[in-house]
C-alpha positions as CSV (number, residue, x, y, z in Angstrom):
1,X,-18.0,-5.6,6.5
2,X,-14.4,-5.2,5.9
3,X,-11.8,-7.2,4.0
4,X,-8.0,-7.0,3.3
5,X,-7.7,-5.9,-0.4
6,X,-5.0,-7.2,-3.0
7,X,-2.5,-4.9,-5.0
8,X,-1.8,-6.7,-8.2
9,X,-0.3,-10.5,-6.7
10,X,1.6,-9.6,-4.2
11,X,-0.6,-8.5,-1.1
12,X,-1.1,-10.8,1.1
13,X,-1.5,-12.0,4.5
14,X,1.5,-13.5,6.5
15,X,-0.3,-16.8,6.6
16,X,-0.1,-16.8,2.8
17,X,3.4,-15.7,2.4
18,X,4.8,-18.5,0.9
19,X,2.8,-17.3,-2.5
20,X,3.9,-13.9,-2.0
21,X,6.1,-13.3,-4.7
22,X,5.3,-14.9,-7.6
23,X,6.4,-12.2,-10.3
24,X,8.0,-9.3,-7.9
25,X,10.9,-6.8,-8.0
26,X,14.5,-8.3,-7.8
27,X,18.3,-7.6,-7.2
28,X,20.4,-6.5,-9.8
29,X,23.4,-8.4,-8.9
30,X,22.6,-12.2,-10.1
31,X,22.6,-13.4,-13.3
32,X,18.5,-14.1,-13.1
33,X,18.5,-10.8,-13.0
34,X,20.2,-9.9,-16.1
35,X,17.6,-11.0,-18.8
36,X,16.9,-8.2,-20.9
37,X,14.3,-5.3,-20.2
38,X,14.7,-3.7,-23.8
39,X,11.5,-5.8,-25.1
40,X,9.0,-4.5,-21.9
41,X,8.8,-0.9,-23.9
42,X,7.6,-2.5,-27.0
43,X,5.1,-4.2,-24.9
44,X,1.9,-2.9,-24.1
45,X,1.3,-0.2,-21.3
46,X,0.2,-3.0,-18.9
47,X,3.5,-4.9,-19.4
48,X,5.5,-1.3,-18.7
49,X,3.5,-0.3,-15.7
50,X,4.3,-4.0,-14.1
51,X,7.6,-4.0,-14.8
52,X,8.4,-0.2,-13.6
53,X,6.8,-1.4,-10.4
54,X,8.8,-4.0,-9.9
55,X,11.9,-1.7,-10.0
56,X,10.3,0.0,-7.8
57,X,10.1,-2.4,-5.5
58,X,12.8,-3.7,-6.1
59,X,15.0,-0.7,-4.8
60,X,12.8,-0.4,-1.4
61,X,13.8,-3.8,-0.7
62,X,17.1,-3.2,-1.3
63,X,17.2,-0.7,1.2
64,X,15.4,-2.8,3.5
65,X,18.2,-5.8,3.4
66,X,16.0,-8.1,1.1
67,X,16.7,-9.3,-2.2
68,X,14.2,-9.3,-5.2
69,X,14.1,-10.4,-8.8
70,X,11.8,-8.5,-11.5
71,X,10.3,-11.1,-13.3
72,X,9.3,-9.2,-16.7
73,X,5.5,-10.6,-17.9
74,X,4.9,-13.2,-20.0
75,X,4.4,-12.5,-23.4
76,X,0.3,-10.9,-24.1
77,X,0.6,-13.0,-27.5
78,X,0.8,-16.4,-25.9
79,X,-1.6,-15.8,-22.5
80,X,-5.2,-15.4,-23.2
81,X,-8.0,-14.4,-21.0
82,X,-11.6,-15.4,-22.2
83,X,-14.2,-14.5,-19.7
84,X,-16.8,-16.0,-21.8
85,X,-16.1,-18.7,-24.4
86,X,-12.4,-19.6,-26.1
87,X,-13.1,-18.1,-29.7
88,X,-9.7,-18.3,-31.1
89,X,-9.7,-21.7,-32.9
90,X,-5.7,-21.5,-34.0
91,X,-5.0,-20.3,-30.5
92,X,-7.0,-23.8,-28.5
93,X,-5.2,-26.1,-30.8
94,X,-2.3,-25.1,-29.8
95,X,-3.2,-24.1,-25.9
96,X,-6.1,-25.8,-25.1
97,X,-7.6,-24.1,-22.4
98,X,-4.4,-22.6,-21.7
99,X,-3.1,-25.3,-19.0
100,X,0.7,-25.4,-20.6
101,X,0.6,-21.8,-19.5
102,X,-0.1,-21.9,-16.1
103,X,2.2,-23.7,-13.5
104,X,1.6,-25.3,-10.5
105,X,2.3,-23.9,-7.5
106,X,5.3,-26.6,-6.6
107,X,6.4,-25.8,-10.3
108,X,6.3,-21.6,-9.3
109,X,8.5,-22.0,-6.1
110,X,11.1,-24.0,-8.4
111,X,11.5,-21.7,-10.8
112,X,10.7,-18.3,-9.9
113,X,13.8,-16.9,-7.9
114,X,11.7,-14.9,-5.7
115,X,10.0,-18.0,-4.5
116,X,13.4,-19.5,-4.0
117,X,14.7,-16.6,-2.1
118,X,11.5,-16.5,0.3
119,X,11.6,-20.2,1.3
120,X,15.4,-20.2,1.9
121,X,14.5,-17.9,4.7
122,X,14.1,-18.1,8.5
123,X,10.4,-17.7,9.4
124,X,11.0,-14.7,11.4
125,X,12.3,-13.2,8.4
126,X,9.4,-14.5,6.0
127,X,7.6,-12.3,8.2
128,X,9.2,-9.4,8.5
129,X,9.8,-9.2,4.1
130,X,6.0,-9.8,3.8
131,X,5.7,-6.6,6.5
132,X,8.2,-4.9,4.9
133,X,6.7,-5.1,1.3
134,X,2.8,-4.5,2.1
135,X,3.2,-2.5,5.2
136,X,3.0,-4.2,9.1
137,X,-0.8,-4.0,8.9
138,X,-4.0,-3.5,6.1
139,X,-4.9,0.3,7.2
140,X,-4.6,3.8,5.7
141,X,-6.1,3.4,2.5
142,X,-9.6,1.9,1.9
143,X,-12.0,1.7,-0.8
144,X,-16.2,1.0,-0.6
145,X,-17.1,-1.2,-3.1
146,X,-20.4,-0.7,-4.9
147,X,-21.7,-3.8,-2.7
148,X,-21.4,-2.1,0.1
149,X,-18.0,-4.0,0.9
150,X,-15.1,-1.7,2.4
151,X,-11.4,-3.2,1.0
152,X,-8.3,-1.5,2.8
153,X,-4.7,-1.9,2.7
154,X,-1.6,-0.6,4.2
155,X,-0.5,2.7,3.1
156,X,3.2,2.4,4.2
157,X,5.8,-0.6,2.9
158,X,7.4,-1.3,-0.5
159,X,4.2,-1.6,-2.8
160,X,2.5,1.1,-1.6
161,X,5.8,3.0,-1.6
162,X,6.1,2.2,-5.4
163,X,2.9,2.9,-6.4
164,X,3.2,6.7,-4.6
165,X,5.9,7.3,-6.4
166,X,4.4,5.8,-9.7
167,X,1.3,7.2,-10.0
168,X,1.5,10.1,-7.6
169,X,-2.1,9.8,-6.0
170,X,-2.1,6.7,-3.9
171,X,-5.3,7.3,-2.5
172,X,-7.0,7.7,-5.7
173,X,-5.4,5.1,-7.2
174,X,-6.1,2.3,-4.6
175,X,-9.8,3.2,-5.1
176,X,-9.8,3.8,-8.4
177,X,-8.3,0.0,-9.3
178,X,-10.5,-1.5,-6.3
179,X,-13.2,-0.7,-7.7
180,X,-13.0,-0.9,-11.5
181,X,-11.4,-4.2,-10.6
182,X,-14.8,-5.5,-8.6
183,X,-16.9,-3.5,-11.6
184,X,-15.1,-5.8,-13.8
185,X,-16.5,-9.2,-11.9
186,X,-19.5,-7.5,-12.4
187,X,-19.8,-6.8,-15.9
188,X,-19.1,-10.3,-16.6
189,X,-22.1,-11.4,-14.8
190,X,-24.3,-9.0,-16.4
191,X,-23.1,-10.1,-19.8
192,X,-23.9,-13.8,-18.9
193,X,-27.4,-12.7,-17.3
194,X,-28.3,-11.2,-20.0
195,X,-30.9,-13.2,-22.2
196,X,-29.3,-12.3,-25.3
197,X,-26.3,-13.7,-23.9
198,X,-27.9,-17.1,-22.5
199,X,-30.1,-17.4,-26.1
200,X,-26.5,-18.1,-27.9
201,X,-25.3,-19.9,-25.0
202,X,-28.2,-21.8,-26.2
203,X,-27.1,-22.0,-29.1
204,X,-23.8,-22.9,-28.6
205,X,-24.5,-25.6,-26.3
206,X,-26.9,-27.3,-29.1
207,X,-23.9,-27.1,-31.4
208,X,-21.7,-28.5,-28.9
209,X,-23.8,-31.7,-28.1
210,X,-24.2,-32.2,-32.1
211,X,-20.3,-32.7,-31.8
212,X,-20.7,-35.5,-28.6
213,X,-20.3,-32.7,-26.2
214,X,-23.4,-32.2,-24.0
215,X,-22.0,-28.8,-22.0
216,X,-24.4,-26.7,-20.7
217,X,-22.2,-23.7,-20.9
218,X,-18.5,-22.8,-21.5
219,X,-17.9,-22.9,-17.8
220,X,-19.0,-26.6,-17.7
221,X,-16.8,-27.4,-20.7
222,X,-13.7,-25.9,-19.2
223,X,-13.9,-27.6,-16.1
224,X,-14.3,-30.7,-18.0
225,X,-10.9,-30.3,-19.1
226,X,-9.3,-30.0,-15.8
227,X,-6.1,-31.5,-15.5
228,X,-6.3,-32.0,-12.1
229,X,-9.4,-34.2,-12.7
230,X,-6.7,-36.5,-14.7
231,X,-8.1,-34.8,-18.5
232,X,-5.4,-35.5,-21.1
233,X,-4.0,-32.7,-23.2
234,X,-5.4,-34.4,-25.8
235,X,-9.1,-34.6,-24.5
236,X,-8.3,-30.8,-23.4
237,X,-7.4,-29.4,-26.8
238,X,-9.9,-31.1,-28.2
239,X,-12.5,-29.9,-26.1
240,X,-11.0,-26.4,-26.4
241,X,-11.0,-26.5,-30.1
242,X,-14.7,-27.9,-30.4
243,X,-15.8,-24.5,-27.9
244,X,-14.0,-22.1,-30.0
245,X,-15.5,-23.6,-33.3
246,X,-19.1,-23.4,-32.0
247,X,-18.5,-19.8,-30.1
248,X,-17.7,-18.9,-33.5
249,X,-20.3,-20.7,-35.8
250,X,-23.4,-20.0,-33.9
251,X,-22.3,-16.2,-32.9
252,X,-21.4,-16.5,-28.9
253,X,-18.5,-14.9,-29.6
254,X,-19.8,-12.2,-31.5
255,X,-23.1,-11.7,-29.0
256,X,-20.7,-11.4,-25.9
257,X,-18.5,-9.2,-27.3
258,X,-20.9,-6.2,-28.5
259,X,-22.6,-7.2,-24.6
260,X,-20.0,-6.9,-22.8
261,X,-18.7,-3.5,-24.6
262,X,-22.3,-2.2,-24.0
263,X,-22.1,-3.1,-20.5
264,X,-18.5,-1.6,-19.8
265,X,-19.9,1.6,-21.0
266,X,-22.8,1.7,-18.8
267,X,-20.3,1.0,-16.1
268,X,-18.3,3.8,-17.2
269,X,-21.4,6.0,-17.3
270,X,-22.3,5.2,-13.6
271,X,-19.0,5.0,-11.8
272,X,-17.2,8.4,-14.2
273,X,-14.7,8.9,-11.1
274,X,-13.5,5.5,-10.6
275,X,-12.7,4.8,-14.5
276,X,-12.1,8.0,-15.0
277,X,-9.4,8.6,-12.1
278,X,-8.2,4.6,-13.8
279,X,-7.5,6.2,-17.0
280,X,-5.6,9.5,-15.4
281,X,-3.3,8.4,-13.3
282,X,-2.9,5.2,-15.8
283,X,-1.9,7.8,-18.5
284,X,0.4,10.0,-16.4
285,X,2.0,6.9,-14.6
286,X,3.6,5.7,-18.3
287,X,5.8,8.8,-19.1
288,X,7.6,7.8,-16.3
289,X,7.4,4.0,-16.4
290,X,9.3,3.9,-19.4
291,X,12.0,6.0,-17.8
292,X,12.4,3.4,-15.1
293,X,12.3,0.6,-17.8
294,X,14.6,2.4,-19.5
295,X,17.2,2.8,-16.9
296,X,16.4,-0.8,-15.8
């Protein structure tokens, strides 16, 4: 079985192009353009190899007649990922789940430039900046999955263009952040299978019904809180606040993190190429993403 695979946010299909750019490359002409670059090489090496990219990008488009923005990444303090439980209690009273952080998609086309730029076009050339930034068709790179699923994508247009010249090895790198990317999905899962993991889920839940809260799981409690379910921030927080303080209290947090560090080295130990050609081309990529940050 075969299926298109994504690079990053921006690959998609030209049915889906009106989502296409959320945080790409831009032109350095316009004043939302202009905010300052100097922070990204503070940042971490995520933060540098996204926003190097986005130059990238930005200069094949240019040379393609299309205009783009880079959109430098939100902050890493403020934007939390927690695959398992919220376990920060300081950080869910002031974020909840994290839902002043993440804007709607009508919210997105209004203020991202990119967005702007793509639905002030003709649909004729929608489509041709979508072919012209992942490449008129998903073919000359693919990846098998440990599934057995084969992802591909185009070897040709400006992303693929920017990652060649980024990280050298296309090839290697489209596989190498395929899979690692799917072994991450998979990790989680083992972590929550896991009957150490579902004993303090146990626990947690107990903790969390003593507190008027009768969640099964995290995933049950975070879905609780969804706004578009009409959930005040109020109720959110405070739903947020009560997970963290019994991830915490009855060791969740601490039980998913030595799992899922156990399992990520298993992972490692069974897949060497994929992480390991992950954490070459990663490290040789920086050098010169801080030059392009640099140079802005």
């Amino acid at each position: 079985m075969r299926q298109a695979a994504r690079s990053g946010a921006r690959v998609v299909g030209a049915a889906a192009a009106v989502s296409l750019l959320l945080g790409c490359a831009g032109h350095p002409g316009d004043a939302a353009d202009r905010r300052p670059l100097a922070g990204v090489q503070a940042a971490g090496p995520k933060e540098v190899l996204d926003v190097a990219e986005q130059l990238l990008e930005r200069d094949c488009m240019r040379r393609h007649g299309f205009r783009f923005w880079v959109v430098p990444p939100t902050a890493s303090g403020t934007r939390r990922d927690f695959p398992y439980a919220v376990d920060d209690v300081g950080w869910a009273r002031r974020h909840g789940y994290g839902a002043d952080q993440r804007a709607t998609p009508r919210q997105s086309a209004t203020a991202d430039p990119n967005q702007r730029y793509l639905l002030s076009l003709p649909p004729d050339r929608r489509t041709a900046l979508v072919a012209t930034l992942n490449g008129p068709r998903p073919s000359g790179l693919t990846a098998d999955l440990p599934n057995g699923v084969q992802v591909s994508h185009s070897d040709t247009g400006c992303t693929a263009e920017a990652e060649r010249r980024l990280y050298g090895d296309l090839v290697a790198w489209f596989r190498a952040t395929r899979v690692t990317s799917f072994l991450a999905t998979e990790r989680v899962a083992a972590v929550q299978r896991d009957p150490r993991y579902r004993a303090a889920r146990d626990r947690w839940a107990r903790c969390m019904k003593a507190a008027g809260l009768p969640y099964a799981d995290p995933q049950e409690s975070r879905a609780a809180a969804d706004p578009e379910r009409g959930v005040s921030r109020t109720r959110e927080i405070r739903l947020a606040v009560a997970e963290a303080t019994c991830a915490v209290s009855t060791g969740l947090s601490r039980v998913a993190t030595a799992l899922d560090r156990s399992h990520d080295r298993r992972l490692r130990q069974r897949y060497p190429d994929a992480y390991g050609d992950l954490d070459r081309l990663t490290e040789g990529a920086l050098p010169r993403a801080r030059a392009l940050v640099a140079r802005g």
